[in-house]
C-alpha positions in Angstrom: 66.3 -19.2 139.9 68.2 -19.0 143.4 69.9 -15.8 142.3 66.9 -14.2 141.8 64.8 -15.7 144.9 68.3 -14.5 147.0 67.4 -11.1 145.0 63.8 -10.8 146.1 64.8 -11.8 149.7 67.7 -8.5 149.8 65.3 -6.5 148.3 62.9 -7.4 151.5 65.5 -6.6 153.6 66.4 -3.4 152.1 63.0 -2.4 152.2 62.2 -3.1 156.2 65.6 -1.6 156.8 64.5 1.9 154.9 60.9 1.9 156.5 62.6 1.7 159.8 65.0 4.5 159.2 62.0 6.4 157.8 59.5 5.4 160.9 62.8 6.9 163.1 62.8 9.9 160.9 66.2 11.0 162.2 67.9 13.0 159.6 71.4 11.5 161.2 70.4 7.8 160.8 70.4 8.7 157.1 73.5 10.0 157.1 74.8 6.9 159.4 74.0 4.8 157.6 74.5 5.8 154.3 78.2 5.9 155.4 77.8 2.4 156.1 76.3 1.0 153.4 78.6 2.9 151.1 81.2 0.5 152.8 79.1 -2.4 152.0 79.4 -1.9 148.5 83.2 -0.6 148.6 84.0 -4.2 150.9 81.9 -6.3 148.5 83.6 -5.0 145.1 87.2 -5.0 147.0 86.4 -8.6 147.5 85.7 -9.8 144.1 89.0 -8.7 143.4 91.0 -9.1 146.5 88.7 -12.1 148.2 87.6 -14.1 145.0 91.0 -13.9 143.1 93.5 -12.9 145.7 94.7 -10.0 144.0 95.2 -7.2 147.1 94.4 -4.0 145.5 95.6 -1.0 147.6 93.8 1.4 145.2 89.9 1.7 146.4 90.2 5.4 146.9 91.6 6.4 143.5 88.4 4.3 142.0 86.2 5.7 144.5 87.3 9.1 144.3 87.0 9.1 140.1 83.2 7.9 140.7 83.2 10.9 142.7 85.0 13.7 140.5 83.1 12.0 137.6 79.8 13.9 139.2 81.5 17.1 139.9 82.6 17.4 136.1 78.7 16.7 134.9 77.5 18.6 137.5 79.2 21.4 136.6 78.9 20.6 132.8 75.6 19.5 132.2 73.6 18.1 135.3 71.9 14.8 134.7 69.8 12.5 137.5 72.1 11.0 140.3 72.0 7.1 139.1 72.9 8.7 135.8 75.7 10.5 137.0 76.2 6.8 139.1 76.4 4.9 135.6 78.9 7.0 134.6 81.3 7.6 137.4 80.8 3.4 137.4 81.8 3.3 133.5 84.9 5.4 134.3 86.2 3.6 137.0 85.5 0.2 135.2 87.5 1.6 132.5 90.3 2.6 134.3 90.3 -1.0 136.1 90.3 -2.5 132.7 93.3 -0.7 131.7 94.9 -0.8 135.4 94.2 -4.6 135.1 95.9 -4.6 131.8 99.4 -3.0 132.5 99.2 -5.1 136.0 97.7 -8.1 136.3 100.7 -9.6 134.7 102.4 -8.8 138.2 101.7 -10.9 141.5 101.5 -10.7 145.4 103.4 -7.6 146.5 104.1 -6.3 143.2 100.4 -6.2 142.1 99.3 -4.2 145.5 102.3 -1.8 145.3 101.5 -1.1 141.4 98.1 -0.3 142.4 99.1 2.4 145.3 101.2 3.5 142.6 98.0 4.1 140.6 96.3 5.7 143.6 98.9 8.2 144.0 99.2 8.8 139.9 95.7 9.5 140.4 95.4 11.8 143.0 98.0 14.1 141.5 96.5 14.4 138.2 93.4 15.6 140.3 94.8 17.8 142.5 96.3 19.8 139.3 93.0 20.1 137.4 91.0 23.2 137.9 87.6 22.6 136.4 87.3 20.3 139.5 88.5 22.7 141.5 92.1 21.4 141.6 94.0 21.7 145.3 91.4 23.9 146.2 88.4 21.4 146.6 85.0 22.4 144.9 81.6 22.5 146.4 78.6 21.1 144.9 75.1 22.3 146.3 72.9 19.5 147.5 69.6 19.7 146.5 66.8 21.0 149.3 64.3 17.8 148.7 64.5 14.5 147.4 63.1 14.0 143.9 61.1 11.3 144.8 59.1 12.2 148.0 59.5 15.0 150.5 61.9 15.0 152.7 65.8 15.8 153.1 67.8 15.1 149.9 69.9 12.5 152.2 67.0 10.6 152.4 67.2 10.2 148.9 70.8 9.8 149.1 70.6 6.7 151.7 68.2 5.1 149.6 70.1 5.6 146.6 72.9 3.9 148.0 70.7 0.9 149.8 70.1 -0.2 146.2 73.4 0.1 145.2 74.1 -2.6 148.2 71.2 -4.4 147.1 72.8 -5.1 143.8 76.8 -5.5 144.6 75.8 -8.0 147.4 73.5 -9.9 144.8 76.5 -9.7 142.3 78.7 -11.1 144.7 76.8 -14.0 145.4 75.9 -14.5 141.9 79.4 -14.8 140.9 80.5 -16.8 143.9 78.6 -19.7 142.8 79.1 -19.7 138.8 81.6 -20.7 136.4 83.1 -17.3 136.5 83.4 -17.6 140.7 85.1 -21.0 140.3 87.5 -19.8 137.8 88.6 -16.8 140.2 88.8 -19.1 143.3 91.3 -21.5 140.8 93.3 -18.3 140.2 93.8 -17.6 143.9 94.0 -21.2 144.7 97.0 -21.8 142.2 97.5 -19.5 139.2 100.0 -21.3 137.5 97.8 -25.0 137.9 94.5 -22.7 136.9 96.8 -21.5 133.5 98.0 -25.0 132.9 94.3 -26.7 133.0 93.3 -24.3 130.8 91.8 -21.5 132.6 91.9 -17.8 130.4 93.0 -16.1 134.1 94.6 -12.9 132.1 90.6 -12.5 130.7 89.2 -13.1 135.1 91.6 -11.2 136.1 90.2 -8.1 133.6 87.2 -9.0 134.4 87.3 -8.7 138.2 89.2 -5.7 138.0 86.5 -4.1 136.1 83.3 -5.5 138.3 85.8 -4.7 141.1 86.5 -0.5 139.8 82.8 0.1 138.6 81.3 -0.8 141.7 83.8 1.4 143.6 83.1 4.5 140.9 79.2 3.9 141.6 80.1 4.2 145.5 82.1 7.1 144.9 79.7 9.1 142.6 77.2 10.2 145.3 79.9 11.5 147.4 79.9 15.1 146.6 76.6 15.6 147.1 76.9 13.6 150.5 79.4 15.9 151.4 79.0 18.9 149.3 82.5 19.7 149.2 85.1 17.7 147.6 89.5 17.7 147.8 91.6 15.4 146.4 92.9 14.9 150.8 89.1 13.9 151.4 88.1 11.9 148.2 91.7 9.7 148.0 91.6 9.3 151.7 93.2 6.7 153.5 90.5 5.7 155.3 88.9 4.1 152.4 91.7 2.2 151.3 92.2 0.8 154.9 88.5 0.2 155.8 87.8 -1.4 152.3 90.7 -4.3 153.2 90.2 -5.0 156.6 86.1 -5.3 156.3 86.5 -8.3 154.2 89.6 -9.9 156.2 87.6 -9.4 159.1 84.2 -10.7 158.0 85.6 -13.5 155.6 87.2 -12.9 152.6 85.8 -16.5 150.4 82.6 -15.5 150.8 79.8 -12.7 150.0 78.8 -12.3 153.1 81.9 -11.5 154.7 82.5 -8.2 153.1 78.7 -7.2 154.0 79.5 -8.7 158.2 82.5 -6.9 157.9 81.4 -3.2 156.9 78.3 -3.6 159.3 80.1 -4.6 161.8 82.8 -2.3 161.6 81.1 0.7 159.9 78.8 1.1 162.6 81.5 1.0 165.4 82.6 3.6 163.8 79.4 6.0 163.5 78.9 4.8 167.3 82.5 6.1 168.0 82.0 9.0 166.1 79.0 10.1 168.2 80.3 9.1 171.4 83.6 9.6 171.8 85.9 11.1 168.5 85.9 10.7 165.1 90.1 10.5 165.2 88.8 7.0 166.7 87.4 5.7 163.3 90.8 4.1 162.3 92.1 2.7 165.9 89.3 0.9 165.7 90.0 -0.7 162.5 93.4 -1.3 163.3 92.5 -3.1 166.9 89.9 -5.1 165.2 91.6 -6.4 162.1 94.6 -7.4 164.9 92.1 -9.1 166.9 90.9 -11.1 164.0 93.7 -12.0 162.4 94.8 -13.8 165.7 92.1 -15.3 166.8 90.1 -16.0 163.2 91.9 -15.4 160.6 89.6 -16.7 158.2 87.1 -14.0 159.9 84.0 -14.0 161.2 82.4 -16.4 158.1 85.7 -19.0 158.4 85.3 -19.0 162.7 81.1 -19.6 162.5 82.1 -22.5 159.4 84.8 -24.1 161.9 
C-alpha cells in the first residue's frame, strides 16, 4: 500500500513538472531536461547495484549504449513504437547483466569494477566493427517531425517518455529498498561472507541486481538515437556516463533512493546551466570538483549529512 501511495504521489510530481515545461513551451527545457532525467534513471539503476549491494560497476555506458544500438537495429529493421523499442533495448541489456553478473559476480571490490570496464571496452569494440549500425562511422536515425501523442516537437514526446521512465526506476528503488529483497542486498554490502553464512542466496541478489541494474540502463539508452539522431560508438560508450552515473549517487547518498535522484538533479542541472553559460568542456570539472567536495566534507552525501 505505501509503494503504491509513494507511486501516485511521483506520478503528481511528474505530472506538475511536465505541465510546467509545457506552460514554458521552450523547446530547450525539453531537451534539458530530458538530459537530466535520463541521469535520474542511469543514477537510480547504478545504485541498486553499486549503492544497495556495493558492487561498483564501471560499465553504465556499455549497458546504456546497447539500449541505444538496440533501436538503431529495429529502426532500421522493422520500426516499432519507442517504449517498444525501450522494452527491448531494456531486455538486452538485462540479459547481458545476467550473463555479466554470472561470469563476475564471483569476483569482489576492485576486481568486480575492473572486470566490468573490461566488459565496456569488449563492448564497444564489437560495436565499432559492425556495419549494419553503422560501425566506426556512426549512423543517423531521423527523428520524427511531431510527437505521436499531441502536436508539438517530437522532443516533447521524448522528455515525457523519459519522465516516466524516472517515475518507475525511482518507485523501483524505493520499493526494493524497503523489502526482503533490499535487506538481503544491504547484508551483501554490509558483510558478504556473514550474509552467505546466515543463509542468504547472495550469488541469486547479486544476478538479480545486475539485471534490474542493466535493464534500466538499456531503457535509458534506447531513446538516445532519436535524442541525438546520430549515433558512434565515441558518443554512445562515453565516459561521461560512466563518470556521472558514479558520482551522482556518491554525492546524493548512495543507501538510499533518493540520493541517486538529489544527486543527478543536482548535478545534471549544473551541468545544462554550465553548458548554456559558459562551455560544455565544463560538464565533467564540475563533476570532478563536486564529487571531491563531497567526499570531504559528506561522504555519506547529501542524504547521510541532512540524516546526521
Amino acid at each position: 500500500m505505501a509503494n503504491l501511495r509513494f507511486t501516485l504521489i511521483l506520478l503528481v510530481v511528474a505530472a506538475a513538472v511536465f505541465a510546467g515545461a509545457y506552460a514554458v513551451d521552450n523547446a530547450y527545457l525539453y531537451f534539458a531536461g530530458y538530459v537530466v532525467l535520463q541521469y535520474v534513471v542511469l543514477a537510480t539503476a547504478w545504485n541498486i547495484l553499486g549503492g544497495y549491494t556495493g558492487y561498483v560497476n564501471f560499465g553504465t555506458a556499455a549497458f546504456f549504449a546497447l539500449g541505444a544500438y538496440s533501436t538503431v537495429v529495429l529502426h532500421k529493421a522493422f520500426p516499432i513504437p519507442l517504449p517498444l523499442m525501450m522494452l527491448v533495448g531494456g531486455a538486452v541489456s538485462g540479459i547481458i547483466g545476467l550473463g555479466m553478473g554470472y561470469l563476475t559476480l564471483r569476483l569482489r571490490g576492485t576486481y568486480f569494477s575492473i572486470a566490468t570496464l573490461a566488459m565496456a571496452v569488449v563492448a564497444q569494440t564489437l560495436i565499432t566493427n559492425w556495419n549494419y549500425v553503422g560501425g566506426s562511422r556512426g549512423a543517423y536515425i531521423l527523428r520524427p517531425a511531431d510527437s505521436p501523442i499531441f502536436g508539438g516537437d517530437y522532443i516533447r514526446y521524448l522528455f515525457l517518455i523519459m519522465l516516466l521512465l524516472s517515475v518507475i526506476a525511482i518507485a523501483t528503488a524505493r520499493a526494493i529498498q524497503f523489502s526482503d529483497l533490499g535487506y538481503g542486498f544491504a547484508a551483501i554490502r554490509d558483510d558478504e561472507a556473514a550474509a552467505e553464512a546466515a543463509g542468504v542466496p547472495t550469488l541469486r541478489l547479486k544476478l538479480i541486481a545486475t539485471a534490474l541494474s542493466g535493464a534500466f540502463m538499456g531503457m535509458a539508452g534506447a531513446p538516445l538515437p532519436y535524442y541525438v539522431t546520430y549515433l558512434d560508438p565515441a558518443s554512445g560508450f562515453s565516459l561521461s556516463y560512466a563518470v556521472n552515473t558514479i558520482a551522482m549517487p556518491l554525492i546524493g547518498g548512495t543507501s538510499t533512493w533518493a540520493g541517486p535522484v538529489i544527486g543527478a538533479v543536482l548535478l545534471g542541472t549544473l551541468q545544462q546551466v554550465a553548458t548554456v553559460t559558459i562551455s560544455s568542456a565544463l560538464s565533467l570539472l564540475i563533476v570532478g570538483l563536486l564529487l571531491v567536495g563531497f567526499v570531504i566534507a559528506a561522504p555519506k552525501g547529501i542524504v547521510g549529512w541532512f540524516r546526521k
